[in-house]
N, CA, C and O atoms as a GROMACS GRO file, in nm:
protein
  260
    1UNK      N    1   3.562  -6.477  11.838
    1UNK     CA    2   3.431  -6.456  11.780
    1UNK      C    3   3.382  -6.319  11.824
    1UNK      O    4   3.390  -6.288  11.943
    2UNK      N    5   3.338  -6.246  11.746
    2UNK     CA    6   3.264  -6.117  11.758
    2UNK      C    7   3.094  -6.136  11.749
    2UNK      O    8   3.030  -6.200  11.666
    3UNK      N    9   3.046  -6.055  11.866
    3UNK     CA   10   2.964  -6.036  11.825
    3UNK      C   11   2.882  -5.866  11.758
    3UNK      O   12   2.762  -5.852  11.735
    4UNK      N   13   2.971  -5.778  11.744
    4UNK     CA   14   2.938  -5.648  11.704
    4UNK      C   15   2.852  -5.657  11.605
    4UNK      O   16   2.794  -5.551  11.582
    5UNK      N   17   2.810  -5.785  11.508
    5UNK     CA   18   2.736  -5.776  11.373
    5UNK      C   19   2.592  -5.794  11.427
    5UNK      O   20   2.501  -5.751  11.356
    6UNK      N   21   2.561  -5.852  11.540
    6UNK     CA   22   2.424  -5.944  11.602
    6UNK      C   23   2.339  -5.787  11.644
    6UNK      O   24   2.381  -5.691  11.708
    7UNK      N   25   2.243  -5.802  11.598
    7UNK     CA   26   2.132  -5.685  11.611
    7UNK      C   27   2.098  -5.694  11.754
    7UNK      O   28   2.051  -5.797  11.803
    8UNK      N   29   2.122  -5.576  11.827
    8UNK     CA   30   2.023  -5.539  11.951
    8UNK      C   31   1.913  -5.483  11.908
    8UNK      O   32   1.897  -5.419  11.805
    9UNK      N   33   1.818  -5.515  12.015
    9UNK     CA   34   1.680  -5.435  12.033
    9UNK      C   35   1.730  -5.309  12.068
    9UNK      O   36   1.826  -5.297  12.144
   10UNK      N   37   1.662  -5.197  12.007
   10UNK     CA   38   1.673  -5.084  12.051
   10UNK      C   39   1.544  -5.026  12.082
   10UNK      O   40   1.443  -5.086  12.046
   11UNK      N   41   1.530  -4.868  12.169
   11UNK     CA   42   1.442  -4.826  12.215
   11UNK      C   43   1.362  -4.756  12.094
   11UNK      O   44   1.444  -4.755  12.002
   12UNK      N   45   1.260  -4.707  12.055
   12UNK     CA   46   1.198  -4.650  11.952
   12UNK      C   47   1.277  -4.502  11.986
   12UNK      O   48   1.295  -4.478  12.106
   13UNK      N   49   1.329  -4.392  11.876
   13UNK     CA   50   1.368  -4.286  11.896
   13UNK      C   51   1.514  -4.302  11.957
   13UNK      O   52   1.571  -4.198  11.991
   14UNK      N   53   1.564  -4.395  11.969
   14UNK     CA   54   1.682  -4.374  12.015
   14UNK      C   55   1.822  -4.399  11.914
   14UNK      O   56   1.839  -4.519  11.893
   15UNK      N   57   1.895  -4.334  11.868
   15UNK     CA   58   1.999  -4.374  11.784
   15UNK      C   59   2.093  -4.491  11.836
   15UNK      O   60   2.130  -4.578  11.757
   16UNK      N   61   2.123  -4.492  11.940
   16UNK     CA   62   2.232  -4.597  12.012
   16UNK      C   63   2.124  -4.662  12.144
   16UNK      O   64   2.036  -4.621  12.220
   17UNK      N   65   2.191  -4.775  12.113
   17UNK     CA   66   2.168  -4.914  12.253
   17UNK      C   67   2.325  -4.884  12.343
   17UNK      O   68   2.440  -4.881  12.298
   18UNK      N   69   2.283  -4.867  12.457
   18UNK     CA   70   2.332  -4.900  12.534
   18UNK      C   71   2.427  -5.010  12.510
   18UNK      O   72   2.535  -4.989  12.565
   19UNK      N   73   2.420  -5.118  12.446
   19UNK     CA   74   2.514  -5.237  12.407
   19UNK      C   75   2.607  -5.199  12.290
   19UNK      O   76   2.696  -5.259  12.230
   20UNK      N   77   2.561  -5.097  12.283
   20UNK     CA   78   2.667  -5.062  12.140
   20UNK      C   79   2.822  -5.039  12.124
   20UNK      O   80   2.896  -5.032  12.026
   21UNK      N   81   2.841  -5.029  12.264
   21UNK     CA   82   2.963  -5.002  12.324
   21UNK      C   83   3.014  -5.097  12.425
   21UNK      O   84   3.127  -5.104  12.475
   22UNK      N   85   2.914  -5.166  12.444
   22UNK     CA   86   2.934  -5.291  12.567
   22UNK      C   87   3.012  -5.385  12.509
   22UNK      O   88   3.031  -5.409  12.390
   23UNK      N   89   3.069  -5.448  12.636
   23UNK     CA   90   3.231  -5.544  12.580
   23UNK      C   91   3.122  -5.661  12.511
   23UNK      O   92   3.000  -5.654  12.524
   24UNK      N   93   3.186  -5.755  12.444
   24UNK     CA   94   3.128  -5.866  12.379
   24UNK      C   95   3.060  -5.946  12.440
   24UNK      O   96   2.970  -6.004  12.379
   25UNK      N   97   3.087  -5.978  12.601
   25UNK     CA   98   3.056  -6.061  12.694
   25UNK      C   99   2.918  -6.048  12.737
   25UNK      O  100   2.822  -6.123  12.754
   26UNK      N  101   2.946  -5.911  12.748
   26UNK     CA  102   2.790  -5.869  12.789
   26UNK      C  103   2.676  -5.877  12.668
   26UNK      O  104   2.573  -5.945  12.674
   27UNK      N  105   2.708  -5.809  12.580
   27UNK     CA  106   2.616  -5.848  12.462
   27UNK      C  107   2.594  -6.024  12.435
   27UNK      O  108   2.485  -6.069  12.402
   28UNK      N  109   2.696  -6.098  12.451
   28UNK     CA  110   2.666  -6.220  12.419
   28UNK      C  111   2.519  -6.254  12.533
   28UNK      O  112   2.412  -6.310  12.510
   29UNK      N  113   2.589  -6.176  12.692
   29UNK     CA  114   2.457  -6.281  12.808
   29UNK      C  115   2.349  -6.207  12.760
   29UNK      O  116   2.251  -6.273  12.725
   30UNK      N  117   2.344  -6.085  12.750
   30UNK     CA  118   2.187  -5.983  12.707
   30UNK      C  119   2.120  -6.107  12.573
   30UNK      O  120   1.999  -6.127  12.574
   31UNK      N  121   2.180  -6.156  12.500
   31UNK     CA  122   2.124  -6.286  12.394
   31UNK      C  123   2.092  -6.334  12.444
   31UNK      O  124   1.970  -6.342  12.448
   32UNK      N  125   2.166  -6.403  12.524
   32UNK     CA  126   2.106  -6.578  12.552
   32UNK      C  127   2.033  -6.520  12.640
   32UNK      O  128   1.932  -6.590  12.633
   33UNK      N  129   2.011  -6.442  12.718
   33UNK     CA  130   1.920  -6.334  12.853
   33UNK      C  131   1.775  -6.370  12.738
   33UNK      O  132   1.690  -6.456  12.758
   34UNK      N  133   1.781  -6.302  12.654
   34UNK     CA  134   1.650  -6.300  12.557
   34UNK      C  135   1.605  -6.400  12.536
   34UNK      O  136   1.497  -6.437  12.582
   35UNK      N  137   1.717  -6.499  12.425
   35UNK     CA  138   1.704  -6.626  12.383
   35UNK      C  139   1.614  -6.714  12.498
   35UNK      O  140   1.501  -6.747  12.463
   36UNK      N  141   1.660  -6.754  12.635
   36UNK     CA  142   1.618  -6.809  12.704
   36UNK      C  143   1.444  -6.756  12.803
   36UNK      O  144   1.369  -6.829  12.867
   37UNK      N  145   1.434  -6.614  12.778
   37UNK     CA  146   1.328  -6.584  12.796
   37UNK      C  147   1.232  -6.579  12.704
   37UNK      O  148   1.114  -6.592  12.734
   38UNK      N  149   1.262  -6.566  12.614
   38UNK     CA  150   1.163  -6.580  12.492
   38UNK      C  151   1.120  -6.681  12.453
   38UNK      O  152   1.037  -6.675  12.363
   39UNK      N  153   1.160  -6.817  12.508
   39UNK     CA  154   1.149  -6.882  12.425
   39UNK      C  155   1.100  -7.017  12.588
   39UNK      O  156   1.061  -7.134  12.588
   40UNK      N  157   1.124  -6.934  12.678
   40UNK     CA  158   1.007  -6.939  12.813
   40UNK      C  159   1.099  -7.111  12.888
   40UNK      O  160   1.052  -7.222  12.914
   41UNK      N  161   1.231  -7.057  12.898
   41UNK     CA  162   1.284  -7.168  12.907
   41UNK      C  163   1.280  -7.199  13.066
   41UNK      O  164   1.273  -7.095  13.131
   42UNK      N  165   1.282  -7.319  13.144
   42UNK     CA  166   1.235  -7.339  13.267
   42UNK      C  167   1.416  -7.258  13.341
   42UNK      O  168   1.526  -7.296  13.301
   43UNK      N  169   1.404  -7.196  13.402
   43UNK     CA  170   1.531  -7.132  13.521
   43UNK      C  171   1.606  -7.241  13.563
   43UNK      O  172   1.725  -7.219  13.585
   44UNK      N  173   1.550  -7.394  13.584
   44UNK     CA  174   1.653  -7.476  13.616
   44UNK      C  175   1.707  -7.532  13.502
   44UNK      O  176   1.828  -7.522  13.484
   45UNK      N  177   1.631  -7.596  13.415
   45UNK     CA  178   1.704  -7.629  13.344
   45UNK      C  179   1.800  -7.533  13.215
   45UNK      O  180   1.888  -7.574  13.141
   46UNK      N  181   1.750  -7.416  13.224
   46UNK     CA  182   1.834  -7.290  13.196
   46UNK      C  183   2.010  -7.317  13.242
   46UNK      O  184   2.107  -7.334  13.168
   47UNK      N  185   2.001  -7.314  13.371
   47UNK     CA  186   2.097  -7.318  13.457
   47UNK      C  187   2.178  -7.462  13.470
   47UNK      O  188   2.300  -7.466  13.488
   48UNK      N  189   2.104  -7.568  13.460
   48UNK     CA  190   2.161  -7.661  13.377
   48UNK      C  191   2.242  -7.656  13.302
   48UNK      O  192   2.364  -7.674  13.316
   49UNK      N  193   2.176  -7.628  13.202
   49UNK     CA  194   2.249  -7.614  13.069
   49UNK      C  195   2.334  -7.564  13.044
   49UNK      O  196   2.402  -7.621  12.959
   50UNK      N  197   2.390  -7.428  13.099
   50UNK     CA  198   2.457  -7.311  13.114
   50UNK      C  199   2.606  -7.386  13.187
   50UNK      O  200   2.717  -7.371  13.136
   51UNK      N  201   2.583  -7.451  13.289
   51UNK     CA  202   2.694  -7.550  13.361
   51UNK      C  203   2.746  -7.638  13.232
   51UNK      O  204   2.852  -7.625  13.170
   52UNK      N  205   2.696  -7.682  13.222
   52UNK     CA  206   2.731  -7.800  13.051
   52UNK      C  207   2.790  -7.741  12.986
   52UNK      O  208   2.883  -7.798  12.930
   53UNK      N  209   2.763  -7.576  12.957
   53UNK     CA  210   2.849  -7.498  12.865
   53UNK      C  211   2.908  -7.444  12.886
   53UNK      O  212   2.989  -7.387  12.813
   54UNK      N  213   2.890  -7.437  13.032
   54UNK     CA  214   3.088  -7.348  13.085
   54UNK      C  215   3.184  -7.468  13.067
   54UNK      O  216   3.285  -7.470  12.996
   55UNK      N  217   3.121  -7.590  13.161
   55UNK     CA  218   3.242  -7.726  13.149
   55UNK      C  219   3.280  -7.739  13.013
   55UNK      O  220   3.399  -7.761  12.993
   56UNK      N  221   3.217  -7.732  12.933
   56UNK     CA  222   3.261  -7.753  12.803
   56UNK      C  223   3.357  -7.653  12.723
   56UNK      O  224   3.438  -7.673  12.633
   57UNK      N  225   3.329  -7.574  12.769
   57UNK     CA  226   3.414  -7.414  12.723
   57UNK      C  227   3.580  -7.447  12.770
   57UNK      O  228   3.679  -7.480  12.704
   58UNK      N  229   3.555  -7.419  12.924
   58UNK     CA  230   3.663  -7.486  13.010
   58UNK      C  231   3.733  -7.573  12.980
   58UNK      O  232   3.853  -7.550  12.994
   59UNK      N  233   3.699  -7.683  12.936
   59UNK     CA  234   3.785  -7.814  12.865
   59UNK      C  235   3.815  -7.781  12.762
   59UNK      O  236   3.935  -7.792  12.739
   60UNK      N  237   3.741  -7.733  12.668
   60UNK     CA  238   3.848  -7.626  12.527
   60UNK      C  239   3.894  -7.577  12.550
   60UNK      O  240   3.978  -7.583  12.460
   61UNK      N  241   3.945  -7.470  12.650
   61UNK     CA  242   4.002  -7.387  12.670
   61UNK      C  243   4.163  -7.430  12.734
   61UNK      O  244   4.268  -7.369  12.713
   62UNK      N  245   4.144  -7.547  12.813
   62UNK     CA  246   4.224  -7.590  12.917
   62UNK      C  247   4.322  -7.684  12.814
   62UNK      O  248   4.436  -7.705  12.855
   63UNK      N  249   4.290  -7.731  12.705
   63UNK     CA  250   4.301  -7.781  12.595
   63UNK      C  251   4.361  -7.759  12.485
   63UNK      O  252   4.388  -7.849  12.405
   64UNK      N  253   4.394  -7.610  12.466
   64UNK     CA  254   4.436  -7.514  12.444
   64UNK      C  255   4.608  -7.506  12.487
   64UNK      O  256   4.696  -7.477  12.406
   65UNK      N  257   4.627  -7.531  12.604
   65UNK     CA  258   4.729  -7.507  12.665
   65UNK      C  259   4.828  -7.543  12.636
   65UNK      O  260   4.927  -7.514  12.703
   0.00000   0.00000   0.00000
């Protein structure tokens, strides 16, 4: 999965984001970084959740094999 199509915020006056060149990984956490602040999510259960979706990643992945 790519994310090169997903719009960054950029600075007013600036031609390039900083993410424009950033590996996928990072652009994906700078999202959910937003996603989860914007939207005023509590830090634990943030972090919660985030565990649920590595284990889950992990078991697809391992799954894979």
């Amino acid at each position: 999965m790519s994310y090169e199509n997903i719009p960054h915020e950029k600075m007013p006056n600036e031609n390039n984001s900083p993410l424009d060149n950033a590996p996928d990984e990072i652009k994906l956490a700078v999202d959910l970084i937003y996603l989860l602040e914007s939207n005023e999510v509590d830090l634990t259960t943030a972090l919660k959740a985030i565990e649920i979706v590595k284990s889950d990643i992990e078991s697809k992945l391992s799954s894979r094999l």
